[in-house]
C-alpha positions as CSV (number, residue, x, y, z in Angstrom):
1,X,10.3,32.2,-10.6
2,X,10.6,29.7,-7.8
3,X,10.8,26.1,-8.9
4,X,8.1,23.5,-8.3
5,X,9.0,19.7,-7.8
6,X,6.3,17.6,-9.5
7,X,5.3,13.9,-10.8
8,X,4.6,14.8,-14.0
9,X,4.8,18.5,-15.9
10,X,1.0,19.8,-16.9
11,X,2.1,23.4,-16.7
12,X,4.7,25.3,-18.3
13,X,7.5,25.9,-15.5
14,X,10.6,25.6,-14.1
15,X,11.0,21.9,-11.7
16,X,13.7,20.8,-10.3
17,X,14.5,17.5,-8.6
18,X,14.2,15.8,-12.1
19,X,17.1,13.7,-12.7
20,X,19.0,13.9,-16.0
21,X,17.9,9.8,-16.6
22,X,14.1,11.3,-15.7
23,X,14.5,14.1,-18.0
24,X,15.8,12.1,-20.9
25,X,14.1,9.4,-21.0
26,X,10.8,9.0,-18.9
27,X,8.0,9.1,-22.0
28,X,5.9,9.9,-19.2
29,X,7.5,13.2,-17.4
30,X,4.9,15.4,-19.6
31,X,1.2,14.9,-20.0
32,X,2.4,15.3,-24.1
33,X,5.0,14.9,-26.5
34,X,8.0,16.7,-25.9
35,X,11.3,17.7,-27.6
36,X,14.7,18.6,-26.7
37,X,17.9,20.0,-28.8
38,X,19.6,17.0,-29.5
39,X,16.1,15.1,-30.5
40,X,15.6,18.1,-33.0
41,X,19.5,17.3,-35.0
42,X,18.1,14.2,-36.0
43,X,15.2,16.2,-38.2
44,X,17.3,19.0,-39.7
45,X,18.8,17.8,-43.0
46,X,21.7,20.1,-42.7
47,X,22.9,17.9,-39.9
48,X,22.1,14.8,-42.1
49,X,18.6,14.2,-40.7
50,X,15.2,13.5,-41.6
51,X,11.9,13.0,-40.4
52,X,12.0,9.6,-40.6
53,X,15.4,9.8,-38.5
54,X,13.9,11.9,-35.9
55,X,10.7,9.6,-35.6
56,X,13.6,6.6,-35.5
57,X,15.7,8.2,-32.4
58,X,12.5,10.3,-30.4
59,X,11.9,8.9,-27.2
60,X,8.1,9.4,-27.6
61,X,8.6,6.6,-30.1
62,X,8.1,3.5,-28.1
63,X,10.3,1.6,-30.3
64,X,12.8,4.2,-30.9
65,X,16.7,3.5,-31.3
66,X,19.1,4.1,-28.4
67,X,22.0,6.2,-29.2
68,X,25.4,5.0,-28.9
69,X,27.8,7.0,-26.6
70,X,31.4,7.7,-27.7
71,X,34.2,7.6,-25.4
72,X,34.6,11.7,-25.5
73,X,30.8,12.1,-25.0
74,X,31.2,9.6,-21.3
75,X,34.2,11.9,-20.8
76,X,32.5,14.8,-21.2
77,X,29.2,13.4,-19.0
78,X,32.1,12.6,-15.9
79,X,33.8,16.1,-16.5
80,X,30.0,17.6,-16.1
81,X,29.1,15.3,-13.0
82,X,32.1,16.3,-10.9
83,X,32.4,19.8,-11.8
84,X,28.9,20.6,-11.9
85,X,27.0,17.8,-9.9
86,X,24.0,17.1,-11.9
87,X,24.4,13.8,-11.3
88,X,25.1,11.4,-8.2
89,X,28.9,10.2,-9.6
90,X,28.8,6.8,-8.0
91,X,25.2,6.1,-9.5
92,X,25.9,6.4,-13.0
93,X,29.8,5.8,-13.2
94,X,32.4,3.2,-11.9
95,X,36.4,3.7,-11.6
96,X,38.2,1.3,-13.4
97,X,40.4,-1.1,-11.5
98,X,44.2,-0.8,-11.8
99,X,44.6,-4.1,-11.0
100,X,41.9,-7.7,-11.5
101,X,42.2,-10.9,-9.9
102,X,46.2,-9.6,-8.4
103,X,46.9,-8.9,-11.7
104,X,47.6,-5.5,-13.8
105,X,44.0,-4.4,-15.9
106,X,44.4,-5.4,-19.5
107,X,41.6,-4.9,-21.7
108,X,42.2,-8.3,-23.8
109,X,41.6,-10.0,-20.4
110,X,38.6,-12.5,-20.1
111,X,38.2,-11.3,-16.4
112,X,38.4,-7.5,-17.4
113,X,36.1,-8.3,-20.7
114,X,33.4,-10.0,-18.2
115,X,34.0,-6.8,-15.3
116,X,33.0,-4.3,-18.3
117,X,29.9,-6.2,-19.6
118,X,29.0,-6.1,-15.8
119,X,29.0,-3.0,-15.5
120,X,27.4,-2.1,-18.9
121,X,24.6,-4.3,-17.5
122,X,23.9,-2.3,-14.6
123,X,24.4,0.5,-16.3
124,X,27.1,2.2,-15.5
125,X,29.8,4.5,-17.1
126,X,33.5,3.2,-16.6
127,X,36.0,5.7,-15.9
128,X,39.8,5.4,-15.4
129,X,41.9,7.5,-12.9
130,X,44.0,9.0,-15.6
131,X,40.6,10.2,-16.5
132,X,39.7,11.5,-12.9
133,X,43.2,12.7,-12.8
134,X,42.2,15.1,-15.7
135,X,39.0,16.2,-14.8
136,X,40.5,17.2,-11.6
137,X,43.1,19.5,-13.6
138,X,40.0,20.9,-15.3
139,X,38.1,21.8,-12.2
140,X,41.2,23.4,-10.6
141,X,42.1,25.7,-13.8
142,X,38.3,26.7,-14.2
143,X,37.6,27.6,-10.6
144,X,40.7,30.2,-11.2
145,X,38.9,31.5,-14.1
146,X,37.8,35.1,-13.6
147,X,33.9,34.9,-14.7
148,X,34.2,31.9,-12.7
149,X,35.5,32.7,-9.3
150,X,35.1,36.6,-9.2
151,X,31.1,36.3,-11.1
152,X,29.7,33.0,-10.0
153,X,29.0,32.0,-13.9
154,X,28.8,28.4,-12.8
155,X,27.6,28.9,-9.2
156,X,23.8,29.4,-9.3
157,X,20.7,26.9,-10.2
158,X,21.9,23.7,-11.2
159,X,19.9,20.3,-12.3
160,X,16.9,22.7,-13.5
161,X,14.3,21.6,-15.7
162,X,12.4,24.4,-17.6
163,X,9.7,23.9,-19.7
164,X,6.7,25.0,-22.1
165,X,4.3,23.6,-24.4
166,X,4.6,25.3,-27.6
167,X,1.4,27.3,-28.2
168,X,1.0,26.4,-32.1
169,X,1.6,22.4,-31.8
170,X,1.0,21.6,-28.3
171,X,4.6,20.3,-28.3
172,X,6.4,20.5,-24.9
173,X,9.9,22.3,-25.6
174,X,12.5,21.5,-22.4
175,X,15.8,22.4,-21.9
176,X,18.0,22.0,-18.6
177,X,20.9,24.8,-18.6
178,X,24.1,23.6,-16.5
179,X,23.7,26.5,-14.7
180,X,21.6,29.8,-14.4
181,X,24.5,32.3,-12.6
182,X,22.7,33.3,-9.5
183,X,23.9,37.1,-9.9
184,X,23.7,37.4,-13.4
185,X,20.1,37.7,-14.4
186,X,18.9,36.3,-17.5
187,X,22.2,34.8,-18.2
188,X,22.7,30.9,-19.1
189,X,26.2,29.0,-18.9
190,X,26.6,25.8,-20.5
191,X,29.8,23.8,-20.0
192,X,31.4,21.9,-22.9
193,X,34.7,20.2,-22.9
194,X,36.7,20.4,-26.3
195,X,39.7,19.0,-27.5
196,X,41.0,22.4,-29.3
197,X,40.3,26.0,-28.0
198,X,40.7,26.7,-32.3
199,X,38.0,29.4,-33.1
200,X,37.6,26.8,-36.2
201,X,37.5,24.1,-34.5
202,X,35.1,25.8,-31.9
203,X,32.7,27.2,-34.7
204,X,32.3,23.8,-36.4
205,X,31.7,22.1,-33.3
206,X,29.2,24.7,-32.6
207,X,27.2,23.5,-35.7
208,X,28.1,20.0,-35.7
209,X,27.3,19.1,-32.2
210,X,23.9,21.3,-32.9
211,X,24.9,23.8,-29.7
212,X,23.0,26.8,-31.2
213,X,19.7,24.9,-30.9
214,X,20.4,24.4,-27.1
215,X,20.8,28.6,-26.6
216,X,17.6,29.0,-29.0
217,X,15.5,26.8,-27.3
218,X,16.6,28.1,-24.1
219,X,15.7,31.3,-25.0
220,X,12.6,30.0,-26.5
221,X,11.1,28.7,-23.3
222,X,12.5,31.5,-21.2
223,X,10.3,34.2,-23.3
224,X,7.5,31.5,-23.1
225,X,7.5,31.2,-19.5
226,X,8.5,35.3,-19.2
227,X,11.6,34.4,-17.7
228,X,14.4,36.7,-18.4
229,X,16.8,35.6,-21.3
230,X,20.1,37.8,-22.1
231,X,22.7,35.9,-23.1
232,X,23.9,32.3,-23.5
233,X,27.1,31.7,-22.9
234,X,29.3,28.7,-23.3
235,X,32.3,27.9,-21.1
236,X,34.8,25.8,-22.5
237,X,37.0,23.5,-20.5
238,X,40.3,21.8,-22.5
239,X,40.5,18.5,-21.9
240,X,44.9,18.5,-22.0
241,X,47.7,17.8,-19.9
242,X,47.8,21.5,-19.6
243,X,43.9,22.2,-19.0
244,X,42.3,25.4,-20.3
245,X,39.1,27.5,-19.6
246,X,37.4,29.9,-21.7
247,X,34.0,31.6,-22.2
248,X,32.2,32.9,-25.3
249,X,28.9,34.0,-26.1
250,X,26.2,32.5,-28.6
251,X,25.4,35.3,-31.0
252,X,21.8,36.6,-31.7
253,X,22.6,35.8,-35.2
254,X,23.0,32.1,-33.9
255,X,20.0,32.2,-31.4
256,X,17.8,33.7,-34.2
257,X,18.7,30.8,-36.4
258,X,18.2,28.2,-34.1
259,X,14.8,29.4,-33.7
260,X,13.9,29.4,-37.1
261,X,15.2,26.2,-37.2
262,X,13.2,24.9,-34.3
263,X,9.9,25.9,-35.8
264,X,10.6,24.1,-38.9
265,X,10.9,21.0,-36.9
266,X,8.2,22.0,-34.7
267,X,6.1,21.9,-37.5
268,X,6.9,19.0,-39.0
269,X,6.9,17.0,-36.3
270,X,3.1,18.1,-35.6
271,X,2.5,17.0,-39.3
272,X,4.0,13.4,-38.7
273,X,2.1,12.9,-35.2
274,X,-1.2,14.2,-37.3
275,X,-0.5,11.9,-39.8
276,X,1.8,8.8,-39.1
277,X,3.8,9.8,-42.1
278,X,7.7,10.3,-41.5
279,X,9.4,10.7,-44.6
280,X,12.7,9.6,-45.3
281,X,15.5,11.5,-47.1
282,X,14.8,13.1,-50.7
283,X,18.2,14.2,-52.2
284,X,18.1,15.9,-55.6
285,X,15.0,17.0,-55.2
286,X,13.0,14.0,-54.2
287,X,14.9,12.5,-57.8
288,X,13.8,15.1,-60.0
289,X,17.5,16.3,-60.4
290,X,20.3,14.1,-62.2
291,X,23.0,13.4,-59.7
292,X,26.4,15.0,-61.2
293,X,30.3,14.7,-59.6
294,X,31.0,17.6,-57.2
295,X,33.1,20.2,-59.6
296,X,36.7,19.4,-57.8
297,X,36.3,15.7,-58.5
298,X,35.0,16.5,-61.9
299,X,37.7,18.5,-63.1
300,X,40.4,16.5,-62.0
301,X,39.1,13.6,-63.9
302,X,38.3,15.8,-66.9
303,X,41.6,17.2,-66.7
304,X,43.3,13.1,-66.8
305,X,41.7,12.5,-69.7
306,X,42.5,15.4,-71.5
307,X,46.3,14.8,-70.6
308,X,45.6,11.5,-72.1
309,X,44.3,12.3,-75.4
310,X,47.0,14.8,-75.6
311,X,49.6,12.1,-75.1
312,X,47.7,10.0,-77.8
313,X,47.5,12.5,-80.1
314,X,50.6,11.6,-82.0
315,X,50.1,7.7,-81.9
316,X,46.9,7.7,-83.6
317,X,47.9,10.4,-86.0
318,X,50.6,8.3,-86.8
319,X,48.2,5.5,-87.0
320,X,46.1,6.9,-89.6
């Protein structure tokens, strides 16, 4: 399916030469309302959302909240820029200086204070060379990685977007792979960098960070657009002194249950545009059940007090 390069999307496709600031945050890039994976974690109440949370954070919300970044999630933006390239590095990030005014950087500095807020301003990502150092590491052990250097799974389309409206609620679903491995049909890689290459650690994240909703709506889309979809396949890059690279794939269980998942929100979302109404959470059952201490908590209060009256026993026997 050859990619179109277009002001605005009217037509279910795949575009490229939409940059990720475009893609994330022009209202105006679809002729409707439109939804990605990590707009949808804010409505699920498994991941602690709500309605009213989504309808808070969605960009189609002209007085939504902005986000606040964390210092692994601009690591992880840098890591994808230089290893990936789906962003310009020097337009959205800034090396640190070592050194301020013919003095060493330190951070309690008025000067170095006044150089970050500078650079917040104009919007722009500070990085240290440490960091640089690192994400060089990471690039070198990945490119010897076998998927990677022997079956191209991060050489192919980069910086695509690829999109549908979804029949039911008009909704515009888009997702933009890292990369669409140019001789592996049907197959989409996603890079993540992790802190642990624990399956534990990888499986929570995997929930937490709501990557099964990025493989389901990318397979979503795909069979919207009739666009191949086999596998999704993350490929993990450990950020350590001694960098790592692996690769796993998101199960059909997974993509299943992302897609479920994603019609729920579909749908609601289609009921608060209809309706203005964007409920908040209900726990307990929108207060129709009593709130009780979890069972753990319970018993080891239960069992405190029973030690106590045990101990008093004698006393107020005595007493009586």
């Amino acid at each position: 399916m050859k990619a179109k390069t277009i002001k605005q999307i009217t037509e279910n496709g795949v575009y490229k030469g939409i940059s990720l600031e475009r893609y994330h945050n022009d209202r105006e890039l679809f002729d409707g309302p439109s939804v990605s994976k990590s707009a949808l974690k804010y409505m699920l109440p498994p991941h602690g959302g709500s309605q009213k949370k989504f309808w808070g954070y969605w960009k189609c919300n002209p007085d939504h909240v902005e986000p606040k970044t964390t210092p692994p999630l601009d690591f992880g933006r840098a890591a994808h820029c230089l290893l990936l390239g789906d962003e310009v590095f020097s337009e959205k990030f800034v090396l640190r200086p070592e050194r301020i005014d013919g003095k060493n950087w330190q951070g309690n500095r008025t000067v170095c204070k006044e150089w970050l807020e500078e650079q917040k301003v104009k919007g722009l990502t500070v990085v240290t060379e440490e960091q640089i150092e690192r994400i060089r590491l990471m690039s070198e052990d990945a490119a010897q990685y076998p998927l990677i250097r022997d079956a191209g799974l991060l050489n192919g389309k980069v910086e695509q977007t690829i999109a549908a409206r979804d029949p039911k609620t008009g909704i515009w679903l888009k997702v933009r792979p890292d990369n669409e491995p140019a001789f592996l049909t049907g197959v989409y890689a996603d890079l993540k960098t992790t802190s642990s290459m624990d399956e534990e650690f990888l499986q929570r994240q995997l929930f937490d960070s709501g990557y099964y909703l990025q493989g389901a709506m990318t397979r979503t889309v795909c069979d919207l657009l009739n666009k191949p979809f086999e596998s999704f396949v993350f490929v993990y890059s450990l950020n350590d002194d001694v960098p790592d690279t692996a690769h796993v794939e998101l199960s059909q269980f997974e993509l299943d249950r992302g897609e479920r998942a994603i019609r729920w929100c579909l749908d609601q979302i289609r009921h608060g545009l209809d309706t203005g109404d964007w409920p908040g959470t209900r726990p307990f059952k929108d207060g129709t059940l009593p709130i009780q201490s979890k069972p753990w908590s319970a018993d080891r209060l239960d069992n405190f007090l029973n030690e106590q009256d045990h101990l008093n026993k004698p006393a107020l026997e005595a007493a009586e």
